[in-house]
N, C-alpha and C positions, 0 to 999 in steps of 0.2 A: 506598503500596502500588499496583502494577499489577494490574488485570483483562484478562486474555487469553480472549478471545472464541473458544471452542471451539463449533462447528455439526456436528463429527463429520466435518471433512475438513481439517484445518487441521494447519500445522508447528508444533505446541502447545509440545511438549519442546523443541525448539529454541528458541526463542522465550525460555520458561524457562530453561532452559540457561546462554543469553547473560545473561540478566537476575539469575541467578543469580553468574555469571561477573564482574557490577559490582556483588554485594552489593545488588543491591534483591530488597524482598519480591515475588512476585507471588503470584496466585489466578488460577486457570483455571476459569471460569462456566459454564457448556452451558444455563443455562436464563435467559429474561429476569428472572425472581425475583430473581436473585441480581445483577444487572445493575446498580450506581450510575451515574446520569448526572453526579456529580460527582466521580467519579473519574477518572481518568486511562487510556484502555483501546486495547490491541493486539489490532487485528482481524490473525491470518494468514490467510488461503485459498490454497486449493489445488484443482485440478481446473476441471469447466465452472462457467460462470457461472449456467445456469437453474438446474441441481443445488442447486447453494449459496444461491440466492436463493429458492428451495423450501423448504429446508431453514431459513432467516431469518425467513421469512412463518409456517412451522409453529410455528416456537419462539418469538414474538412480536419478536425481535430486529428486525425490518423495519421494525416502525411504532416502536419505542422507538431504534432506533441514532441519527437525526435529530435528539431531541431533545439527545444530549448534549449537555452545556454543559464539562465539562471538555477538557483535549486529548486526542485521540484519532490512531491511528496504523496503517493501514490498508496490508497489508505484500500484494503483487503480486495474486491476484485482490481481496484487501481492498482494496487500491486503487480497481482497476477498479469492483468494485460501488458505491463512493461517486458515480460518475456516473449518468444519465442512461438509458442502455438499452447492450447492447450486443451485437455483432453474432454474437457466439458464442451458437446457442439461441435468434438475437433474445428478448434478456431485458431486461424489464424492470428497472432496479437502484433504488438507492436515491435518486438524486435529491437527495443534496445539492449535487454540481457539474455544471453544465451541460457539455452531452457527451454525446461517444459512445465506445464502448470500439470500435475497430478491429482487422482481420488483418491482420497485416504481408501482403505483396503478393510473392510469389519471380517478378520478372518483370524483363527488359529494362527499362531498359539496369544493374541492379544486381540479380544475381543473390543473394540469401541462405538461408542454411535457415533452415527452420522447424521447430520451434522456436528461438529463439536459447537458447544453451545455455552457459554458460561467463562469462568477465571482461569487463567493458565498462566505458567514461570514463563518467565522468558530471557534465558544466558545470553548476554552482552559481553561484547570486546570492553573491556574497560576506557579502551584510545578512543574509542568510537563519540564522535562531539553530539551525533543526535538523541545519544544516550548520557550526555553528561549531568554528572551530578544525580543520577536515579542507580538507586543499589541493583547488582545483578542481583538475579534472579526473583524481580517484580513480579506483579499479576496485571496482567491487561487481561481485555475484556475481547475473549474472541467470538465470533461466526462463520466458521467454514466447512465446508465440504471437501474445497481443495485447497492443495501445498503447490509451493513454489521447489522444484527443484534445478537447480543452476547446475550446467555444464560442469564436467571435472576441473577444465581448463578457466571455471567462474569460480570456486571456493573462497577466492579472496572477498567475491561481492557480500559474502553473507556476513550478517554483522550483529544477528542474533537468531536463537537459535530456540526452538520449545518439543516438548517430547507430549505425542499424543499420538499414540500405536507406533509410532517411529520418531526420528527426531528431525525436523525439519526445518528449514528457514522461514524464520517471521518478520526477519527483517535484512533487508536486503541495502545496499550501496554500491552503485557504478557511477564515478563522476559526480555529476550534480544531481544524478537522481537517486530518489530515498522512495524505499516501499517498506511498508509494515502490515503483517496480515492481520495483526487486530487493532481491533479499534479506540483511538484516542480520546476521541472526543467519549466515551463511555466509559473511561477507563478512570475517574477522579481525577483525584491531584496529581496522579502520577502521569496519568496522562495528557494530563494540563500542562506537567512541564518538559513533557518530547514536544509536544504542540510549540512550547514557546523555545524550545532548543533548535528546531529546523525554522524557525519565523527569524532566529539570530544568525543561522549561518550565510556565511558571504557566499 
């Protein structure tokens, strides 16, 4: 069984949806009570970072998301919040990967919108299991504003990579925690089977 971390601004149904879509069970939590650190859990976020990280600290989710021990999977702001602080709100996050969540930059000499909005590559490690069996250089389905950028001494965390005005981390691995900045559950079959590749790992 999955636990989907609902904070009251999250792609919840989607989420579900997909997860339903490969015949796995899920539960959707809103309170840290119901919360197992030995289960398996998809954080989605959506909107600003302070919002959502206000919103973590109210409902105890802030001090308890850290501990978990099982794999966890932290889908575009849920990403972001696993770092460090970040520059949307300067928010404080959660601090399990070192880093800073950054704004993409629309300036000479690579002009982009902002948001990025629509299909993008995304270079994978080949080893990497939450990408097993999906050919590099895929198209998932993004929405963001901001990038994840991991500490010099985090390079190993990054475990895929996408070029939009610069090349940055989309997908991330520290331990049992897994973040990916774009979105799975929107992403087809392709991303029906990262969905069902981190629902398999131990």
């Amino acid at each position: 069984m999955i636990q989907i971390i609902d904070y009251g601004a999250g792609n919840i149904k989607s989420v579900q949806n997909a997860l339903k879509k490969l015949g796995i069970e899920s539960k959707i939590i809103s309170s840290v009570e119901e919360l197992r650190t030995d289960c398996k859990t998809i954080f989605p976020g959506v909107g600003a970072a302070g919002n959502a990280m206000s919103e973590l600290e109210k409902r105890g989710f802030a001090q308890t998301i850290p501990q978990i021990q099982a794999p966890f999977l932290g889908i575009c702001l849920g990403m972001q919040l696993l770092m460090e602080s970040s520059e949307e709100n300067e928010t404080e996050c959660l601090g399990i990967i070192k880093g800073k969540v950054r704004k993409f930059q629309n300036k000479p000499p690579t002009l982009i919108k902002i948001p990025q909005i629509g299909w993008n590559k995304v270079s994978t490690k080949s080893a990497e299991p939450l990408f097993k069996d999906i050919p590099d250089q895929s198209y998932f389905y993004f929405v963001n504003s901001y990038y994840v950028s991991p500490d010099s001494d985090q390079v190993s965390t990054q475990i895929g990579e996408t070029a939009y005005g610069i090349n940055f981390a989309s997908a991330i691995n520290k331990e049992n925690f897994y973040g990916v900045q774009f979105h799975p559950e929107k992403s087809g079959e392709i991303g029906l089977k990262l969905l069902n590749n981190f629902c398999k790992l131990c």
